[in-house]
C-alpha positions in Angstrom: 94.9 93.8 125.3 97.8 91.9 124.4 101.3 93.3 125.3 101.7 92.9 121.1 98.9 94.3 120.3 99.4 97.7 122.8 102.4 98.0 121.0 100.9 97.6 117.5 98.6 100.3 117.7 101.2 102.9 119.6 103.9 102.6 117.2 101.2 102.4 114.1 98.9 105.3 115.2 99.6 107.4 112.5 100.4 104.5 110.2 102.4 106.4 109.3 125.4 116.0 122.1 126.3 112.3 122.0 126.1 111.1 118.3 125.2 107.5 117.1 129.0 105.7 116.1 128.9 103.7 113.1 130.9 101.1 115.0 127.5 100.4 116.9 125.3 100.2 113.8 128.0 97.8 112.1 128.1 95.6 115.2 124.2 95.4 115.1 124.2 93.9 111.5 126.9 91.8 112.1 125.2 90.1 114.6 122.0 90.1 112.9 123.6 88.6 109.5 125.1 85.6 111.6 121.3 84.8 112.4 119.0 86.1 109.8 118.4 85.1 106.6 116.2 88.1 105.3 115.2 91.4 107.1 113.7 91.0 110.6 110.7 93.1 112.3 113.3 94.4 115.0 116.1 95.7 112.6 113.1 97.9 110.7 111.7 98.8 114.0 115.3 100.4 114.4 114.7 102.4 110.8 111.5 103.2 112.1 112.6 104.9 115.1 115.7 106.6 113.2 113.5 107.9 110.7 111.8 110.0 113.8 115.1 111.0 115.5 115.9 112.5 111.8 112.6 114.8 112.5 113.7 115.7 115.9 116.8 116.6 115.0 115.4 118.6 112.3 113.2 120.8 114.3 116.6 120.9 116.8 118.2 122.7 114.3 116.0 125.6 114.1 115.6 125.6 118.5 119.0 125.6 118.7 120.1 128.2 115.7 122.0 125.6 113.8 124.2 124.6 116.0 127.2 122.9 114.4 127.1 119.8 116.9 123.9 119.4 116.1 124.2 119.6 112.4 127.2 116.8 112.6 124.7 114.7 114.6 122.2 114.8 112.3 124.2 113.8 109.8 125.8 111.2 111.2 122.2 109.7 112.2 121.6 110.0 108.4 124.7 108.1 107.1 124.0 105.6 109.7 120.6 104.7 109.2 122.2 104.4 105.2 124.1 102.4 106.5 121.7 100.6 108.2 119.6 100.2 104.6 122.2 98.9 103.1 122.5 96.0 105.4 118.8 95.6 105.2 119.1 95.4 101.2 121.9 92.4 101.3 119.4 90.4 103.7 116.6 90.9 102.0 114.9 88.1 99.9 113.9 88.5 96.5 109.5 89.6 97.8 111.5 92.0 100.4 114.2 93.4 97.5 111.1 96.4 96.6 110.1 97.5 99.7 114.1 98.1 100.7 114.4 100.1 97.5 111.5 102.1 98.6 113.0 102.7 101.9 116.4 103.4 100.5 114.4 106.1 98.5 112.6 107.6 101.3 115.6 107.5 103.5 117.5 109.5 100.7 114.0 112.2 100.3 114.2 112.4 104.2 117.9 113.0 104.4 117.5 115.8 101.5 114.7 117.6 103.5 116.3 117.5 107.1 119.5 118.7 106.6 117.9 121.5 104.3 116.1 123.7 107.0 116.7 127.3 105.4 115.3 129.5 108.2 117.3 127.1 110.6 119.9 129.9 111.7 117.5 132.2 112.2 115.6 130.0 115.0 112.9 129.3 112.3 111.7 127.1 109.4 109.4 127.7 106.6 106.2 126.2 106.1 107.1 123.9 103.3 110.0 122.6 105.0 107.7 121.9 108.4 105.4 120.6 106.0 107.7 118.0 103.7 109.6 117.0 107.0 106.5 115.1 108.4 105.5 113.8 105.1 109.0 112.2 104.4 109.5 110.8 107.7 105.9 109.3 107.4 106.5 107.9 103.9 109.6 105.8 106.3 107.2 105.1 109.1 104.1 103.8 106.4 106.8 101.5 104.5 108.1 99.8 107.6 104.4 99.6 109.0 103.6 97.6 105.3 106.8 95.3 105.4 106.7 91.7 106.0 109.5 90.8 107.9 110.6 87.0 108.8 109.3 86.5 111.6 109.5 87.8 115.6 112.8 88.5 116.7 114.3 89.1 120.2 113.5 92.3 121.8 111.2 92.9 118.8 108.8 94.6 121.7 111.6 96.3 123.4 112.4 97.8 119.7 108.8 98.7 119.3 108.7 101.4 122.6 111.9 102.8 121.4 109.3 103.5 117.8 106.4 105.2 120.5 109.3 106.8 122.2 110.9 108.9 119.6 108.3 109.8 117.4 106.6 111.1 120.9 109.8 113.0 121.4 109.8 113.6 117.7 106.3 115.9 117.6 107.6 117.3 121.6 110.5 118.7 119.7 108.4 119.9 117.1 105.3 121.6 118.5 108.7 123.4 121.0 110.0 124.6 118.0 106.8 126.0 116.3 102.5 125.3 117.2 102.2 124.8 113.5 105.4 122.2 112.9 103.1 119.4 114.4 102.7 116.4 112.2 98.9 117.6 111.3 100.6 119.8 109.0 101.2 119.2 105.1 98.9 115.7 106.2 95.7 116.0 107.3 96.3 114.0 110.9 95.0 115.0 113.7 97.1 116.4 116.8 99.1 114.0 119.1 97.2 113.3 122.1 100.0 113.1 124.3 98.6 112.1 127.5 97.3 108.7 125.9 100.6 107.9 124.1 102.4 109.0 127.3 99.9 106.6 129.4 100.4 104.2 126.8 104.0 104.3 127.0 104.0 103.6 130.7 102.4 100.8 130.5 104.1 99.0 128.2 107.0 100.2 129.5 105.8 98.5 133.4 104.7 95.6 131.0 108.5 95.1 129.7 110.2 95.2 132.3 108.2 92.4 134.1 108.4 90.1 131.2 112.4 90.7 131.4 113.1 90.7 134.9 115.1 87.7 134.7 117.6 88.7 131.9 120.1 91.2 132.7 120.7 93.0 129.5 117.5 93.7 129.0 116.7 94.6 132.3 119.1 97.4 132.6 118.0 98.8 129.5 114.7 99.1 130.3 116.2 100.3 134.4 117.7 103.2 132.0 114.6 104.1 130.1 112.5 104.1 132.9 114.8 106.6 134.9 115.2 109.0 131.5 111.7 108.6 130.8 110.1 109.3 134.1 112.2 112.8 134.0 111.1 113.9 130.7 107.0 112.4 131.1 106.8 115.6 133.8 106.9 118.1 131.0 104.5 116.3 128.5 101.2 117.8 130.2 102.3 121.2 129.9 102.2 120.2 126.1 98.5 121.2 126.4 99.6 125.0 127.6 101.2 127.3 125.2 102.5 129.2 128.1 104.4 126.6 129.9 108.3 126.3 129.3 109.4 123.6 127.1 112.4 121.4 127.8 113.4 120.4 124.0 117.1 120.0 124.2 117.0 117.7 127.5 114.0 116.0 126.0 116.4 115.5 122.9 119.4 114.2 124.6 117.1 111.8 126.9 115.5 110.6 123.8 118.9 110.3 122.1 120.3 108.2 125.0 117.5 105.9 125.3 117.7 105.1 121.8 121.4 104.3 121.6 120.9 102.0 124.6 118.1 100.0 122.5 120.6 99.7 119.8 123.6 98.6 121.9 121.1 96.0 123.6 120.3 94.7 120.1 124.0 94.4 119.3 124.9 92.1 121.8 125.2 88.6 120.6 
């Protein structure tokens, strides 16, 4: 199988206390609107992968008692990724103007349901909110999955593991939160098999940083994904035992990190 096509079918599956500085999401478009002339498959990878942070930190709000810092992160991951729509909607040509409005609405139905987790300070949240905040961030993930970009960009595949990456991290934070907050609930999917996504994900992962040995950005992206990654991949079998200790907070701030390097590799001219 086809390094493209592994990466198709991880980040399309289910078809479905640093924060992120605006600086860094401005810089990303800047560069991008100096080269593209409508919206690229690697700048809605990045929506895709925010839209599964947003989940995360959703379910990080009720592990950690709604924590202030976490509640500012969140919402600065949500004015960034508006921010990141926005951009999207003044590249976009006239056959890509609906599908940004559709994500611009999504984004704002997501936003609405994360930062509204009423049980949150009480290290809990109620089964309509478990239940709308998989169904909104999938309505994000199935629009970007539908999209037609123009064209392949650079790093498009590096973009695409960041995808499997945090929405794996996404449904860890999750099920750590609460058995029933997996994304089977309020849709109907079946449970994350985490082994294969987190095989998956070290392929590619082996894959990538072969095919970039020989250019130094990437490289030491993928040098720092690989060293976060192979911490946090020690706790994903004990996903399969209730009674083994979860690690949601570091798995959070690994994932977090990982993603703002992808991001600051995809600003650089």
């Amino acid at each position: 199988m086809s390094l493209r096509m592994a990466l198709h079918n991880l980040t399309g599956e289910y078809g479905v206390k640093k924060k992120i500085r605006h600086s860094l999401v401005a810089a990303l478009f800047l560069v991008s609107a100096g080269t593209q002339a409508a919206m690229s498959a690697t700048e809605l990878a990045q929506v895709q992968a925010d839209a599964w942070r947003v989940r995360m930190g959703f379910h990080m709000l009720s592990i950690r008692g709604d924590n202030p810092e976490d509640r500012e992160a969140l919402k600065a991951l949500l004015a960034d990724g508006r921010q990141h729509l926005d951009a999207l909607a003044l590249q976009a040509t006239p056959e890509q103007k609906e599908t940004v409005a559709q994500l611009q609405a999504s984004w704002t139905a997501l936003s609405k349901r994360a930062l509204d987790n009423p049980l949150a300070s009480l290290g809990y949240a109620d089964y309509r909110a478990m239940s709308e905040i998989n169904t909104t961030t999938l309505a994000v993930d199935s629009l970007v999955n539908n999209a037609e970009p123009t064209g392949d960009d650079r790093y498009q595949d590096i973009s695409e593991l960041s995808v499997a990456m945090q929405r794996l991290a996404s449904e860890y934070a999750a099920l750590a939160a609460f058995p029933s907050a997996g994304l089977k609930t309020g849709t109907g999917l079946p449970s994350m098999d985490f082994a294969a996504q987190a095989l998956a994900i070290d392929e590619i992962l082996d894959e990538l940083q072969g095919k970039y040995a020989g250019d130094e950005k990437a490289r030491e992206v993928l040098a720092f994904i690989d060293q976060r990654w192979a911490f946090v991949r020690k706790s994903i079998p004990g996903m399969d035992d209730p009674n083994t200790q979860k690690i949601p907070y570091l798995f959070y701030r690994y994932a977090t990190q990982m993603a703002e390097h992808v991001s600051e590799l995809l600003a650089q001219p």
